[in-house]
N, C-alpha and C positions, 0 to 999 in steps of 0.2 A: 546246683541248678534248680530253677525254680517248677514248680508244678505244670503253670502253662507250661514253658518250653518242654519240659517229657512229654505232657502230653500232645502237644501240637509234633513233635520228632517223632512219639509213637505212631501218631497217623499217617505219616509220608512211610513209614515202614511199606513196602508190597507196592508201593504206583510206582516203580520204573515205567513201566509197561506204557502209563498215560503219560507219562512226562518224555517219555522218548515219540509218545505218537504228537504232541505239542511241537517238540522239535522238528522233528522231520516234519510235519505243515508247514513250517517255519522258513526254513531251510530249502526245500526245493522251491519258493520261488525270491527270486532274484533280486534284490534290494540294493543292489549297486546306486551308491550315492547321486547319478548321476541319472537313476532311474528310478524317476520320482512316481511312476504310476507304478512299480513294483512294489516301491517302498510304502505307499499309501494302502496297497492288499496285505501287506504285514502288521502297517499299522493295526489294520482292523483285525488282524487274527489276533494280534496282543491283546486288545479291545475287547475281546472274547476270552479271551485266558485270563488276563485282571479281572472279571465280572465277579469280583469277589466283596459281599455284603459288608459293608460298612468304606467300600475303598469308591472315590468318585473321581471319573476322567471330564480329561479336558483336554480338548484338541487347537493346537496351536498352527494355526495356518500358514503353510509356507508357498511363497510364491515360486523359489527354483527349489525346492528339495520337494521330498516325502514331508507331510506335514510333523511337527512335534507334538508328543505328548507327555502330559501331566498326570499323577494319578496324587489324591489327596486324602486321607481317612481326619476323621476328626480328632480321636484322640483323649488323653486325661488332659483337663484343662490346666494350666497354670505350667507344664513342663514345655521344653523347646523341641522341636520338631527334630524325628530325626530324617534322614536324607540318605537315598538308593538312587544311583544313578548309571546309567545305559544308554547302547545307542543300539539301533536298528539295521543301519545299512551297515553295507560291506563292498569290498576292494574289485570284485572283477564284473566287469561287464557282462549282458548276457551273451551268455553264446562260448564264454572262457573257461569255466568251472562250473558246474552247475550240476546238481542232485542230491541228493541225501542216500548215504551207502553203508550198510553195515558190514564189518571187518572184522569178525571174532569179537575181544572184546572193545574195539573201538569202533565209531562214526566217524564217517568221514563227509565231510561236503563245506562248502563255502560257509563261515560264520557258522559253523558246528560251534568253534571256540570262541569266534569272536566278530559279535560276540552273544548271538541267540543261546547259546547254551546257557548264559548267565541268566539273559532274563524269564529262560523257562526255571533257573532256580529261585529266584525273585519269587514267580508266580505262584509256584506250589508252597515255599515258605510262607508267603501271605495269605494261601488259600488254608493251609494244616494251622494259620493263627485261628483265622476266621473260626474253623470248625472247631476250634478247641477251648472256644470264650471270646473270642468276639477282637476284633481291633480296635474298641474301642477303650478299651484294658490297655493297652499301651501308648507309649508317646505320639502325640500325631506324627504322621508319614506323608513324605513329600516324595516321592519318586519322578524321576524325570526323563523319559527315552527320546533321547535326537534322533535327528536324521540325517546329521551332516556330519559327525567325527572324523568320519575317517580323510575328511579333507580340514581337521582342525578346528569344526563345528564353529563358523564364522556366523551363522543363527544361534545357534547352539546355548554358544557360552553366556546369550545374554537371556535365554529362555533357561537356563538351565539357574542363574544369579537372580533373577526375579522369582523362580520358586520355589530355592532351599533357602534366603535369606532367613539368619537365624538360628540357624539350627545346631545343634549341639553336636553333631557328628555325620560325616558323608562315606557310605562305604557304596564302592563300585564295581561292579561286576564283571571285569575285564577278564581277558583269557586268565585261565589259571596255570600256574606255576607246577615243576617239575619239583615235588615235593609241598604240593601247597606253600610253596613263599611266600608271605602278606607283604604285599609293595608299598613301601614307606616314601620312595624317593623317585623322582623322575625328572630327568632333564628338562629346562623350559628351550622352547624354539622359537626360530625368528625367521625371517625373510626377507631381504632385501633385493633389490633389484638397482643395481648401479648403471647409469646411462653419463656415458660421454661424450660430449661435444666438442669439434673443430669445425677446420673447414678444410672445405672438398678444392682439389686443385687437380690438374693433369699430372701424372706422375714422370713424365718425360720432360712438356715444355715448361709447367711452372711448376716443378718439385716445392721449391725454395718456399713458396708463395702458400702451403699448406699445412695443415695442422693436423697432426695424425691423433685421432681421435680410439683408435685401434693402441697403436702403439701406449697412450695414458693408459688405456685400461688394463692392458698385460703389468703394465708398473702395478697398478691396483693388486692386481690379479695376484702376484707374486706375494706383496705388501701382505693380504688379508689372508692369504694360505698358510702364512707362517703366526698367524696369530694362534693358530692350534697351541693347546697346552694338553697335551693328555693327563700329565700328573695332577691336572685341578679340573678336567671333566671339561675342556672347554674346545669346540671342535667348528670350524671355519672349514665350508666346500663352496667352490664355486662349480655347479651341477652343469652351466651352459652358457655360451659366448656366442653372441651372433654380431656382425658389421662389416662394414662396406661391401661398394659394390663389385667391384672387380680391380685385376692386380695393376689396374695402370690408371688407378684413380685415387689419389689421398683421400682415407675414407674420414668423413665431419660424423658419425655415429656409429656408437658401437656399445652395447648391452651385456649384464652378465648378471647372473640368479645365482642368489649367494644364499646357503644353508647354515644357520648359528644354531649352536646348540650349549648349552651353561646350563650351572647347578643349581645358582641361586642371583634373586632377582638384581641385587646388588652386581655381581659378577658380567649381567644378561647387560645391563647400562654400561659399564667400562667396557665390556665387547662394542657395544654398539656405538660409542663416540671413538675408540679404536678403530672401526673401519673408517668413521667421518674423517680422523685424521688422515687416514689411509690414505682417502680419496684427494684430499687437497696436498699431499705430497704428492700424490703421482702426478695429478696437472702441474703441478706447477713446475715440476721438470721437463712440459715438454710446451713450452711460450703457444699462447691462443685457444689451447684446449680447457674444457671445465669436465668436474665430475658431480654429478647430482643423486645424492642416495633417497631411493624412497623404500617405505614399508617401516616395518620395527616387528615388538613383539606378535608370534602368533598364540601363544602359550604361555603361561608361565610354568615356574618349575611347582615339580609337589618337593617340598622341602621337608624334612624330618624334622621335627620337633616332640619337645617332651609331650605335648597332650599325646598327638597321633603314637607317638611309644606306647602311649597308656591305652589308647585306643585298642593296638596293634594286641597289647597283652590280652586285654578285655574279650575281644573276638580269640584270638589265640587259643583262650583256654574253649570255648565252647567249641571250636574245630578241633581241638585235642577233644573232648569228650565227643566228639563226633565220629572219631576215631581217622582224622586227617590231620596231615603234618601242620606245624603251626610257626616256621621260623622266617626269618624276616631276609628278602630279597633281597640281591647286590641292586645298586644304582641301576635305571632303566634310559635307555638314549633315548626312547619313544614316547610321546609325550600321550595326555588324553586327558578324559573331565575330570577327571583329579584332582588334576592343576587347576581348572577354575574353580574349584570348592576351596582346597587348599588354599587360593590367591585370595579367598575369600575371609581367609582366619579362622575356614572352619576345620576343626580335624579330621584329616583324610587319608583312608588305605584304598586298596586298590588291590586290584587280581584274584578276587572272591569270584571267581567262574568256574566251572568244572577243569577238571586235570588234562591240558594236553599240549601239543607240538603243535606248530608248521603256520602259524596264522600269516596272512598275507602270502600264502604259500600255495600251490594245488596240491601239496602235501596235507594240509589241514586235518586233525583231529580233535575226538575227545576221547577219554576212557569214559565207559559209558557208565560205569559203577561208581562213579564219582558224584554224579547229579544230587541221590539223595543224601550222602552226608553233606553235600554240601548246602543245601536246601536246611536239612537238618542244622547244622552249624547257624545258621542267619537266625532259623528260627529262637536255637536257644541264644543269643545274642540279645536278639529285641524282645522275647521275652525277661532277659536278666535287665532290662533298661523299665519296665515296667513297674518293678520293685524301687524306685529312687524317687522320692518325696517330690513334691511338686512347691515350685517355686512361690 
């Protein structure tokens, strides 16, 4: 382990105390995705917690979310940037879950784990570089905090692709794993929304004269449910069905929200001309009706490859000398920016947050002794990237 890194891991030694009081500002107020002026008071506490000498923000304006942000340090010249990325909001509304709670040795409250806890480890790992030699000792840093993930980061992913491009490596700060498991892999997702058409007739005097547009979609319906494969990761729900209008009316429309979920992006395209065929079987067994699929990818997947192995060992060992577990995650159903770094051909892990359960949950925790080796781990990470020759 190199000098920096002890000494910047020396310094996070003794701040739980400020790293837990970060959090908890953090934490009691309310960032629900869909609460863009909570989300914007967060921003600004982050904005206050980055203020660290040599790191420069930049605030990305969003018109329906909490704005995004940027944070960029300069850097050893001639090496590739590396990339931290995060989000800010979280799952419940106000008024559903709400405060910041201590529980022996765990926290409890909304985005305790997911995922404010991560980026209060970010913060102090880049404040223990600063005070320990400076950030400009290392690779330039590109860190990225959204405000939309947790509905798929639809702003997101393209503020998130404009500024890591390049970089030699993306580690994310998502809940962390029972055992620190470093997530190598996670399912891509998709979306569709299938709409069908007939026509509307009396169901007493002109039955005959009607095209049940209900009836094609249950054909679908059935068609895309059996597309599941669970032995190759590959999972087909249709979540909701809504049409016609009542029982003595051939209904001409009827809708259904369909959830894909695949391993790899190859896999994600034959799921998704599989439902197209789907769809034009089922009409065409019932004369007059059509079925029209919209949507595609929301995600792709984070797919394991050798670099990200390499990657995975590289951190690994500096969370073992952190004195946290360092072994690599089963497959994840749940998608996140991983996946767009990953999609990106840069190598990506995932799940570098503090240790805990329940996220999406009002069970939600962290263990709270977790923050500083975890802090500590990043730190010796991007200090061992310091050491490597510039291009």
């Amino acid at each position: 382990m190199s000098e920096l890194g002890e000494a910047a891991a020396g310094w996070l030694v003794g701040r739980l105390g400020e790293m837990e009081e970060a959090l908890a500002a953090l934490v009691e107020v309310n960032s629900f995705t869909e609460n863009p002026d909570g989300g914007r008071r967060v921003g600004a506490l982050l904005r206050e917690q980055f203020m660290v000498p040599g790191l420069f923000a930049e605030v990305v304006v969003s018109t329906r979310f909490a704005d995004h942000l940027v944070f960029r340090s300069r850097g050893r010249a001639g090496v590739p940037p590396l990339a931290l990325v995060g989000h800010l909001d979280t799952v419940f509304p106000p008024g559903r879950f709400e405060g910041y709670r201590k529980d022996g040795a765990l926290r409890r409250g909304p985005g305790v784990l997911d995922m404010k806890g991560g980026l209060v480890v970010i913060a102090w790992a880049l404040r223990a570089l600063a005070a320990s030699g400076g950030l400009d000792l290392l690779p330039p840093l590109r860190l990225v905090v959204v405000a939309d993930e947790e509905v798929g980061s639809p702003e997101g992913q393209g503020v998130i692709r404009g500024a890591i491009a390049g970089s030699q490596a993306c580690l994310v700060f998502e809940s962390g794993r029972m055992g620190d498991a470093i997530i190598t892999r996670r399912k891509g997702t998709g979306a569709v929304k299938a709409v069908a058409h007939g026509k509307a007739a009396h169901a007493g005097n002109a039955h005959q004269e009607g095209a049940n547009a209900l009836w094609a979609l249950a054909r679908f319906v059935d068609a895309v449910q059996q597309l599941t494969d669970y032995p190759r990761g590959l999972t087909v729900n249709v979540g909701r069905v809504v049409g016609g209008q009542g029982k003595n009316t051939v209904p001409d429309l009827a809708e259904a929200d369909v959830d894909l979920r695949f391993c790899t992006r190859r896999e994600g395209e034959e799921l998704f001309q599989r439902c197209h065929d789907a769809a034009s079987q089922a009409a065409s067994g019932i004369p007059g009706t059509r079925i029209e699929l919209r949507g595609g990818v929301s995600r792709e997947p984070l797919e394991r490859s050798e670099a990200s192995v390499a990657l995975m060992g590289a951190y690994g060992a500096c969370a073992h000398a952190s004195g946290l577990g360092h072994s690599e995650a089963p497959l994840i159903g749940g998608g996140s920016d991983a996946s767009t770094s990953s999609g990106m051909g840069i190598p990506s892990i995932d799940g570098l947050g503090p240790r805990g359960k329940g996220f999406h949950t009002v069970e939600e925790y962290i263990e709270v002794d977790t923050l500083i080796p975890k802090a500590q781990a990043l730190v010796r990470f991007l200090a061992s990237r310091a050491e490597e020759p510039a291009r």
